[in-house]
Every structure is written in structure tokens, then in C-alpha cells.
N, CA, C, O and CB atoms as a CASP TS submission, in Angstrom:
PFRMAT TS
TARGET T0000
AUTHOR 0000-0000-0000
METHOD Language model
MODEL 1
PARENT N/A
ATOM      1  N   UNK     1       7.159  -5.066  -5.420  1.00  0.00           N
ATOM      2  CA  UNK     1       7.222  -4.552  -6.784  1.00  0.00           C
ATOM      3  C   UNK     1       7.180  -3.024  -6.739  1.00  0.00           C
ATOM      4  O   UNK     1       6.270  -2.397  -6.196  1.00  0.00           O
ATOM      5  CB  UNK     1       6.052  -5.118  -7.652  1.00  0.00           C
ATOM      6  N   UNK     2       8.011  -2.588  -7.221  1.00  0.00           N
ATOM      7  CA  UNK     2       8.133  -1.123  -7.293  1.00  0.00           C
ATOM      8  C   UNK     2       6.836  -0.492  -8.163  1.00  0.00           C
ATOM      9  O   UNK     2       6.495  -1.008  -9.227  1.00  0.00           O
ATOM     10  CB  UNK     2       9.621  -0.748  -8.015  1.00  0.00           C
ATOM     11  N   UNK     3       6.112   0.747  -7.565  1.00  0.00           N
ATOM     12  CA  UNK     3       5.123   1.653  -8.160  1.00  0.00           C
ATOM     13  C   UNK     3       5.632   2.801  -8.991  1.00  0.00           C
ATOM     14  O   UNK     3       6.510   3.604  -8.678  1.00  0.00           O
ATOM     15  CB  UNK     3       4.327   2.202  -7.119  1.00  0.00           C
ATOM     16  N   UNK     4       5.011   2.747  -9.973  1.00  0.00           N
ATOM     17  CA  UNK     4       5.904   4.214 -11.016  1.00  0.00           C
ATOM     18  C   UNK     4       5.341   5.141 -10.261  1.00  0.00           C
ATOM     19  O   UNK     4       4.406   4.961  -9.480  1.00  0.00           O
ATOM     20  CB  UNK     4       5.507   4.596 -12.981  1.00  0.00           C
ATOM     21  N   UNK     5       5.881   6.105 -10.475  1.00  0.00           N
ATOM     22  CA  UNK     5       6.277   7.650  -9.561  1.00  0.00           C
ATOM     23  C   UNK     5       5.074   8.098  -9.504  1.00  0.00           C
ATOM     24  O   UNK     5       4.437   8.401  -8.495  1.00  0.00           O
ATOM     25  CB  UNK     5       7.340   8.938 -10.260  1.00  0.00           C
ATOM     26  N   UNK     6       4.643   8.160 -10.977  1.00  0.00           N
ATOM     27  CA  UNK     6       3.482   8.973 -11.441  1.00  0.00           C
ATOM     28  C   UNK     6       2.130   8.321 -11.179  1.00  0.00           C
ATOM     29  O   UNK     6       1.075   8.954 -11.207  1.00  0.00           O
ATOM     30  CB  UNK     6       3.605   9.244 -12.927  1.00  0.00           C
ATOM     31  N   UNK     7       2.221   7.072 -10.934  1.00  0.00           N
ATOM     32  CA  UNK     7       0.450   6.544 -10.570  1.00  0.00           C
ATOM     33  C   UNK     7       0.665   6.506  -9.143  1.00  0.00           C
ATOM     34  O   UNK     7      -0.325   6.201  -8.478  1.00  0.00           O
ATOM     35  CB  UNK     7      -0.241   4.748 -11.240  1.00  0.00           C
ATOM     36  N   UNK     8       1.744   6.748  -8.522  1.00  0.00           N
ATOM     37  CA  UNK     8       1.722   6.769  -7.017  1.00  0.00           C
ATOM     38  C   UNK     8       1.237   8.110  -6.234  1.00  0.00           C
ATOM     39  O   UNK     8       0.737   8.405  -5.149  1.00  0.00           O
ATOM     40  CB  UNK     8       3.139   6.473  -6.573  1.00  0.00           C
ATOM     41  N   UNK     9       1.898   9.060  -8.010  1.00  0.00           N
ATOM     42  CA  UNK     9       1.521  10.569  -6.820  1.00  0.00           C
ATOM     43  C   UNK     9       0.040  10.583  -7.905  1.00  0.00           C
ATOM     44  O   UNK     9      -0.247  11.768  -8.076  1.00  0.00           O
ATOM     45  CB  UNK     9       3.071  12.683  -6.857  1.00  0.00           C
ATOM     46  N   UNK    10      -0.741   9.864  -8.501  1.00  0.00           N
ATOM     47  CA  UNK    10      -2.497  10.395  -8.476  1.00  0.00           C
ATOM     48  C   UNK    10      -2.675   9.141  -7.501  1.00  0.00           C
ATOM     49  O   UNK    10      -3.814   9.331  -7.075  1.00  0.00           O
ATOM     50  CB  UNK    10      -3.717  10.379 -10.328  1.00  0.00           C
ATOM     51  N   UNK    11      -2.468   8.623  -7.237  1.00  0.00           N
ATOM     52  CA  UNK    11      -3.146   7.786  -5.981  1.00  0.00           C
ATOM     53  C   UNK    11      -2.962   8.463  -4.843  1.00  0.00           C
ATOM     54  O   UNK    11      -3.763   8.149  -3.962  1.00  0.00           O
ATOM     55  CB  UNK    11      -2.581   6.361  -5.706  1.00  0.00           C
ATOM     56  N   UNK    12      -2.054   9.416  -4.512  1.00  0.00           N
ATOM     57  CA  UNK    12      -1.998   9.661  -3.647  1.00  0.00           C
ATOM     58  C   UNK    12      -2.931  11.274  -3.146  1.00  0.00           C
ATOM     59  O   UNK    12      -3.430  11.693  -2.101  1.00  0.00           O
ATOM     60  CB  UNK    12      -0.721   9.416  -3.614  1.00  0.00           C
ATOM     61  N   UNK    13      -2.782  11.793  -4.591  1.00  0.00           N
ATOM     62  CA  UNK    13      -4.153  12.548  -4.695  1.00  0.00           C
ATOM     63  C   UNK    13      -5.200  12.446  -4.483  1.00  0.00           C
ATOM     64  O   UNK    13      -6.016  13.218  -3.980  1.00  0.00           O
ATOM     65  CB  UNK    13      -4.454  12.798  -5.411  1.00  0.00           C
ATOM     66  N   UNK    14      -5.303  10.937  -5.055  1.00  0.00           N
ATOM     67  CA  UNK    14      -7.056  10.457  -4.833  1.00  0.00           C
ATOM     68  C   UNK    14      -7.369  10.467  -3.603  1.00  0.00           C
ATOM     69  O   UNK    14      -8.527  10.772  -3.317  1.00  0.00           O
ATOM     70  CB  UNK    14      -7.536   8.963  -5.273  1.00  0.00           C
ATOM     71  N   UNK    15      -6.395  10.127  -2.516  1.00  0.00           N
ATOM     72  CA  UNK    15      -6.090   9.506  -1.562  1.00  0.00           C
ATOM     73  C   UNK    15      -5.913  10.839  -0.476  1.00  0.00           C
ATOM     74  O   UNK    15      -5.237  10.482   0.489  1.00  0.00           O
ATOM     75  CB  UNK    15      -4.878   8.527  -1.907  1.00  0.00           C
ATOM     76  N   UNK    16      -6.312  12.175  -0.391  1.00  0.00           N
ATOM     77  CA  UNK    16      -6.210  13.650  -0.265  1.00  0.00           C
ATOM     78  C   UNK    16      -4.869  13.713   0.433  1.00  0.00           C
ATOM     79  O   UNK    16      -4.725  14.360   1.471  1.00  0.00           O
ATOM     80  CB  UNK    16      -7.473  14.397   0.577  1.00  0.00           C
ATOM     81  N   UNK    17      -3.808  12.979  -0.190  1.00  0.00           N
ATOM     82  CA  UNK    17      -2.503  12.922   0.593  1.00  0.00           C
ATOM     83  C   UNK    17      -1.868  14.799  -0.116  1.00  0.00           C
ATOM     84  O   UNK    17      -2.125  15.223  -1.242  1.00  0.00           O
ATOM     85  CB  UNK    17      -1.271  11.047  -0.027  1.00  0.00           C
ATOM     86  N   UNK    18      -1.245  15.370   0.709  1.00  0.00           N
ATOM     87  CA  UNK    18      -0.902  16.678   0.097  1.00  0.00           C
ATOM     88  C   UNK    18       0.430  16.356  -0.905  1.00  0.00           C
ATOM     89  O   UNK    18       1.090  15.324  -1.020  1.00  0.00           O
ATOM     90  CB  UNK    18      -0.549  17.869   1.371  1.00  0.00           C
ATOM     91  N   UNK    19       0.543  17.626  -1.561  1.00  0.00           N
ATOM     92  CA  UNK    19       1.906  17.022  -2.729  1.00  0.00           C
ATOM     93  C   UNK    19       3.095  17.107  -2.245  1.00  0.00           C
ATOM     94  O   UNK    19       4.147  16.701  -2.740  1.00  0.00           O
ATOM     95  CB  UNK    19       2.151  17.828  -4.140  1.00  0.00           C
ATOM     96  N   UNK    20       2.770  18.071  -0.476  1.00  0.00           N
ATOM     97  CA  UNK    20       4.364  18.113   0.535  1.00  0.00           C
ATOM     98  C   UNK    20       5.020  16.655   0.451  1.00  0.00           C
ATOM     99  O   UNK    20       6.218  16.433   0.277  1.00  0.00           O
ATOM    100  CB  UNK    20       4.058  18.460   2.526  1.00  0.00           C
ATOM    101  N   UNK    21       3.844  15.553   0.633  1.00  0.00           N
ATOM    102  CA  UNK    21       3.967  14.110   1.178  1.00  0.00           C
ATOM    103  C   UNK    21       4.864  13.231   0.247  1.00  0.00           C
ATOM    104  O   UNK    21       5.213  12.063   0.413  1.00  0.00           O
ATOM    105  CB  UNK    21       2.490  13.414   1.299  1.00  0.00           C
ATOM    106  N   UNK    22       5.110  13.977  -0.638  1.00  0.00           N
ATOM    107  CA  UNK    22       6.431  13.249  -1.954  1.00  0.00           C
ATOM    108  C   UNK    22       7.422  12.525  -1.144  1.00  0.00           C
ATOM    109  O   UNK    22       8.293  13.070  -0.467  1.00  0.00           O
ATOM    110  CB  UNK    22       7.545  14.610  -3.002  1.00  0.00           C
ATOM    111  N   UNK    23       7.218  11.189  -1.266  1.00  0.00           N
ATOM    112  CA  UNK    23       8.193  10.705  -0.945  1.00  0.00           C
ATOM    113  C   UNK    23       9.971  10.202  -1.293  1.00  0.00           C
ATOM    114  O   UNK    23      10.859   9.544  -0.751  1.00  0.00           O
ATOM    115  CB  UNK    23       7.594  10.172  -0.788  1.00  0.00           C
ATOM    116  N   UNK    24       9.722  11.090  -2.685  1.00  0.00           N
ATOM    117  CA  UNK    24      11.067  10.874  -3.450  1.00  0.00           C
ATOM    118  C   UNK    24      12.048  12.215  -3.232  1.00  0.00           C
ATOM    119  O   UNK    24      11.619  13.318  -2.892  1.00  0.00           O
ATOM    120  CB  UNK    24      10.730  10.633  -5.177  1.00  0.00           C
ATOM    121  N   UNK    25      13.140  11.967  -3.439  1.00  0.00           N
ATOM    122  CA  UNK    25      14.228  12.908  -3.377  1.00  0.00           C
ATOM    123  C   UNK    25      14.070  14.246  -4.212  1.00  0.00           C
ATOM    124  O   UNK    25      14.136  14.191  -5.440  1.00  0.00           O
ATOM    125  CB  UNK    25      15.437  12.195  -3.824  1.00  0.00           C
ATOM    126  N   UNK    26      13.899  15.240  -3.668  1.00  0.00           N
ATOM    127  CA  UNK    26      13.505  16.533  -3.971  1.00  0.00           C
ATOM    128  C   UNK    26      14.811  16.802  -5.377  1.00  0.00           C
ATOM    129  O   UNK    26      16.004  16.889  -5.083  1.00  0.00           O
ATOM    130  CB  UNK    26      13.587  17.675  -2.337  1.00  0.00           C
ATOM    131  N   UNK    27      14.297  16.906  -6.925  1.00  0.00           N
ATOM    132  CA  UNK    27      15.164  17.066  -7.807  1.00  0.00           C
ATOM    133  C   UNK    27      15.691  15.858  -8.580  1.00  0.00           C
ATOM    134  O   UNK    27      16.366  15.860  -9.609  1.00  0.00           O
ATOM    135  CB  UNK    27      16.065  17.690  -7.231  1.00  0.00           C
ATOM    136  N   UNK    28      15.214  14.772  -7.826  1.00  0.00           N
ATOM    137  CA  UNK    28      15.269  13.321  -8.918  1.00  0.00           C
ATOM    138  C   UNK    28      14.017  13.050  -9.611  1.00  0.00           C
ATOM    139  O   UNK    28      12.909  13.419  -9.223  1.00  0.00           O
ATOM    140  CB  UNK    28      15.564  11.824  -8.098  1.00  0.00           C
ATOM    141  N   UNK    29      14.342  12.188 -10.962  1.00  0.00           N
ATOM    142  CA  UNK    29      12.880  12.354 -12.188  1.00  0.00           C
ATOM    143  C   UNK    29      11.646  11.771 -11.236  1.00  0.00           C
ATOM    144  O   UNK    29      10.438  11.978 -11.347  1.00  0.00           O
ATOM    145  CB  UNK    29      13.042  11.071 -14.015  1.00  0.00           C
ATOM    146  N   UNK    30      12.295  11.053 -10.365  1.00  0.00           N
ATOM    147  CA  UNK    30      10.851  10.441  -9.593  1.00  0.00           C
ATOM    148  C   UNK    30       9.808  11.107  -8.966  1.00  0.00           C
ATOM    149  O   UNK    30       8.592  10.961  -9.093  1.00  0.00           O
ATOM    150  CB  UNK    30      11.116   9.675  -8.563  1.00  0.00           C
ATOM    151  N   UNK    31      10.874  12.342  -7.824  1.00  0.00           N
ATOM    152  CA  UNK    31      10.223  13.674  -7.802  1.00  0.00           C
ATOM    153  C   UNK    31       9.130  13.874  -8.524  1.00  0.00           C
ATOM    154  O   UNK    31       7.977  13.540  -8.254  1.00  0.00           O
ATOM    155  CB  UNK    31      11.007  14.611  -8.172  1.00  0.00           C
ATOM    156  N   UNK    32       9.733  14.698  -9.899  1.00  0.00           N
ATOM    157  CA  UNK    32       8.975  15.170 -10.601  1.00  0.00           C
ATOM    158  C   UNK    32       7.611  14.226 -10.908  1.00  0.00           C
ATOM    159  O   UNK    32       6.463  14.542 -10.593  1.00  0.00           O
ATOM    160  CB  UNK    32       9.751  15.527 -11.625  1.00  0.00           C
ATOM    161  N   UNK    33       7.981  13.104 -11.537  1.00  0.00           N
ATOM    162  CA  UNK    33       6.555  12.176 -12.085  1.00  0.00           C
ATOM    163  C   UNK    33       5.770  12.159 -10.931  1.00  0.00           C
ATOM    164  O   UNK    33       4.543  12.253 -10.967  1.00  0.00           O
ATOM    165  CB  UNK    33       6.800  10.448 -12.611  1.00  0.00           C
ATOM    166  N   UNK    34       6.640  12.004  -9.572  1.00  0.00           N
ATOM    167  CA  UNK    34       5.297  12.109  -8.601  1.00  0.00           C
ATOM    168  C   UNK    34       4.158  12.909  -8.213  1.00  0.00           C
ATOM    169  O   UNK    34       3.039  12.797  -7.712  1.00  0.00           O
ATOM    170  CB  UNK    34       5.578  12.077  -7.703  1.00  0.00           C
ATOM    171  N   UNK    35       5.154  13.977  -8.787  1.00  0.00           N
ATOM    172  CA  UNK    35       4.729  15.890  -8.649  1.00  0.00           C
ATOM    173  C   UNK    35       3.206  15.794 -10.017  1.00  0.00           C
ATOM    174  O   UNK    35       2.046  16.156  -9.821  1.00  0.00           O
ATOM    175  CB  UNK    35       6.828  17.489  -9.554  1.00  0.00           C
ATOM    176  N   UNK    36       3.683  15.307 -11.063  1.00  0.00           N
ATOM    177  CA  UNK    36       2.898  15.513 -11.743  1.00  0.00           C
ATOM    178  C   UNK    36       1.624  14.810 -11.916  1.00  0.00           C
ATOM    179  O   UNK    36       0.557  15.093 -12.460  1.00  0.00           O
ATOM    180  CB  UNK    36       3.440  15.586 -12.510  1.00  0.00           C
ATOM    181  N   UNK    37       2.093  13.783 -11.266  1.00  0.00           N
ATOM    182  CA  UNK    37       0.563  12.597 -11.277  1.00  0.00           C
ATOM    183  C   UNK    37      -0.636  13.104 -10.453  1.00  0.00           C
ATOM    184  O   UNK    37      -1.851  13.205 -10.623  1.00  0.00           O
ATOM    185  CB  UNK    37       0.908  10.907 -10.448  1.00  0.00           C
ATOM    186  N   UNK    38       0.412  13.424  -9.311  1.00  0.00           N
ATOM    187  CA  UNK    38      -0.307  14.043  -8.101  1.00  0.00           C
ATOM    188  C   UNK    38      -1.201  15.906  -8.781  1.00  0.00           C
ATOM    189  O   UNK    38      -2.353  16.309  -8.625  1.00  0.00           O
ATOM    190  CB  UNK    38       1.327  14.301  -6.588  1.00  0.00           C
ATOM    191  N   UNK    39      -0.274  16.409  -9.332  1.00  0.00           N
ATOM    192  CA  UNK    39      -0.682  17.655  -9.638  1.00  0.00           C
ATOM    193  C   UNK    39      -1.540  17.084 -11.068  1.00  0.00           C
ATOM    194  O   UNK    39      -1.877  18.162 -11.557  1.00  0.00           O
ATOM    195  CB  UNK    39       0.691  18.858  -9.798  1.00  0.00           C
ATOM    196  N   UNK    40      -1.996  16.170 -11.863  1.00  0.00           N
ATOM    197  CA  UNK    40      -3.040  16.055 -13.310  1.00  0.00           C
ATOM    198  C   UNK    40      -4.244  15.654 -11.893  1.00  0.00           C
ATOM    199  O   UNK    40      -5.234  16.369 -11.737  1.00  0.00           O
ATOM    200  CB  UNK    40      -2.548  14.329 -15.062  1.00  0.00           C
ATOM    201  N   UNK    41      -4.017  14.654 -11.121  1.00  0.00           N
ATOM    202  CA  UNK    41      -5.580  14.360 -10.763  1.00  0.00           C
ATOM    203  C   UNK    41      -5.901  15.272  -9.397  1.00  0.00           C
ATOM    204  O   UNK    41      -6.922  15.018  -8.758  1.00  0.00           O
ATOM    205  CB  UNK    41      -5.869  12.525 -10.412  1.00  0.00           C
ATOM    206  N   UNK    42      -5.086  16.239  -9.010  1.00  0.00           N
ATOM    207  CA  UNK    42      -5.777  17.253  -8.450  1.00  0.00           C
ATOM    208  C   UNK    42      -6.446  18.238  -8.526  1.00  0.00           C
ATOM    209  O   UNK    42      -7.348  18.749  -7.861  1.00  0.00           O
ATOM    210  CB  UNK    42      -5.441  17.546  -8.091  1.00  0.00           C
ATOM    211  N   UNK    43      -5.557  18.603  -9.999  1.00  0.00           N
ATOM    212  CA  UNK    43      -6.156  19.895 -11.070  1.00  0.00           C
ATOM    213  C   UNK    43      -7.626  19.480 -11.623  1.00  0.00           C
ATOM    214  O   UNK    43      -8.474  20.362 -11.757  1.00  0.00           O
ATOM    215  CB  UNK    43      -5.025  20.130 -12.631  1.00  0.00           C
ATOM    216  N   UNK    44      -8.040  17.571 -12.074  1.00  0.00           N
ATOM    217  CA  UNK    44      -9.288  17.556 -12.504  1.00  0.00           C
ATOM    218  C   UNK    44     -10.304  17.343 -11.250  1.00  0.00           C
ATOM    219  O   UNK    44     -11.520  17.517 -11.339  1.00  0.00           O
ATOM    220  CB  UNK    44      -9.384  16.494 -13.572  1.00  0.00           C
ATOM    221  N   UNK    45      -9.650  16.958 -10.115  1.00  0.00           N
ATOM    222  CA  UNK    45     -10.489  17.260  -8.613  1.00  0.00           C
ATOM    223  C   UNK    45     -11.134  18.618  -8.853  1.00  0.00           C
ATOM    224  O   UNK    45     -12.280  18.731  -9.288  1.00  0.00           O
ATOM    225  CB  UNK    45      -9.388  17.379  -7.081  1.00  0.00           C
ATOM    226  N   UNK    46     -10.430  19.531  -8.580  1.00  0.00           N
ATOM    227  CA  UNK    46     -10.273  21.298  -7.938  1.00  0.00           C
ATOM    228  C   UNK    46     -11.546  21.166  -9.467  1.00  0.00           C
ATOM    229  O   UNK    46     -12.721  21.492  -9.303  1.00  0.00           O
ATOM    230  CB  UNK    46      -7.970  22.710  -8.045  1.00  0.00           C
ATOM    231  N   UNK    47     -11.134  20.760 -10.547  1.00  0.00           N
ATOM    232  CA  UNK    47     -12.192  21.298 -11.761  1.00  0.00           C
ATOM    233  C   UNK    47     -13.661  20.703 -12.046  1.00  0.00           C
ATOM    234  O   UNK    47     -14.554  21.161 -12.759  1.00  0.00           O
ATOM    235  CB  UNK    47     -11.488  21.059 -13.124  1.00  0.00           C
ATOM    236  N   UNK    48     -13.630  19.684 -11.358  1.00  0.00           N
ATOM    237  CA  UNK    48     -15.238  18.984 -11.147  1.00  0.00           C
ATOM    238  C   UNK    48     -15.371  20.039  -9.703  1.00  0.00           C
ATOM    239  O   UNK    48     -16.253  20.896  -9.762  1.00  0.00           O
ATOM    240  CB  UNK    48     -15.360  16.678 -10.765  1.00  0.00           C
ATOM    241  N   UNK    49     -14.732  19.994  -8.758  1.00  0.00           N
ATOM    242  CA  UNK    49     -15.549  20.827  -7.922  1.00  0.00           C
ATOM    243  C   UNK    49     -15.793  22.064  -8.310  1.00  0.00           C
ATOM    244  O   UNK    49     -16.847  22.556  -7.907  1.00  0.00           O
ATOM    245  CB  UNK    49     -15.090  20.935  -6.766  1.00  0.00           C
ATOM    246  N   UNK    50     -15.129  22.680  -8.962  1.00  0.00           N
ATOM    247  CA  UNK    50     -15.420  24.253  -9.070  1.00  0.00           C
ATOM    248  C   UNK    50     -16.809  24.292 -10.441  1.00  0.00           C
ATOM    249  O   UNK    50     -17.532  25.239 -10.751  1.00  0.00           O
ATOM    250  CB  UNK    50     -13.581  25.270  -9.657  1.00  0.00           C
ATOM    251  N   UNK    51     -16.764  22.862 -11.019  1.00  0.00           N
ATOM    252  CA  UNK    51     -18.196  22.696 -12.282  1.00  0.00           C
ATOM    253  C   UNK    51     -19.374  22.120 -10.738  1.00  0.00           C
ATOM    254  O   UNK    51     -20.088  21.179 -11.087  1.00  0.00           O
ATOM    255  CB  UNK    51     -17.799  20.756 -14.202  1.00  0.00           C
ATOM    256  N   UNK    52     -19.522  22.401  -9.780  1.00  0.00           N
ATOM    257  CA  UNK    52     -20.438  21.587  -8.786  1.00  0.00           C
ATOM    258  C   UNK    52     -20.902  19.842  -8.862  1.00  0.00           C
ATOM    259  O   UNK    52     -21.866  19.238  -8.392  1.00  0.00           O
ATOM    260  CB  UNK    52     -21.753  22.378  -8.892  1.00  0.00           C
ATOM    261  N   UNK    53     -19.822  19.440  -9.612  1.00  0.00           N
ATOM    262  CA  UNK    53     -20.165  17.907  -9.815  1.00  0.00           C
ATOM    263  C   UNK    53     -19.295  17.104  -8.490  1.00  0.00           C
ATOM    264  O   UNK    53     -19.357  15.881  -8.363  1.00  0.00           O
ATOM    265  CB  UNK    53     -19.554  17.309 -11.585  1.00  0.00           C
TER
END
């Protein structure tokens, strides 16, 4: 069963995979949703750590 783009790239965040590790075609929408899933649950990572939680 295919994974949407976007819960694959915050899993893969969760998962401290880097956002190089995109496995979709650089410039297709999948790209991007992966880019962004990955980049919402890294940005609230980086922001609980920088609050010391």
C-alpha cells in the first residue's frame, strides 16, 4: 500500500532520517509533501529542544 509523501517525510523525521534522504524525484509534488512533512515535525523537534523540553 502506498504511504502519502507527507506522513512518510514526518516519519522519517521522527525517525532522525536527514531531509537529503527524500526518496522521491527532486521537483515532483511528492518531493515537495515529503519535504514538508519532514520539514513541520523537525521545525517542532528543533522548537521543544530549543524550549529545554
Amino acid at each position: 500500500m502506498p504511504t502519502d509523501p507527507f506522513e512518510a517525510g514526518e516519519r522519517a523525521a521522527r525517525e532522525s532520517i536527514p531531509a537529503e534522504a527524500n526518496p522521491y524525484q527532486d521537483g515532483s509534488e511528492e518531493h515537495a509533501l515529503w519535504s514538508a512533512g519532514h520539514e513541520r515535525v523537525a521545525g517542532e523537534m528543533e522548537a521543544n529542544e530549543s524550549e529545554g523540553t
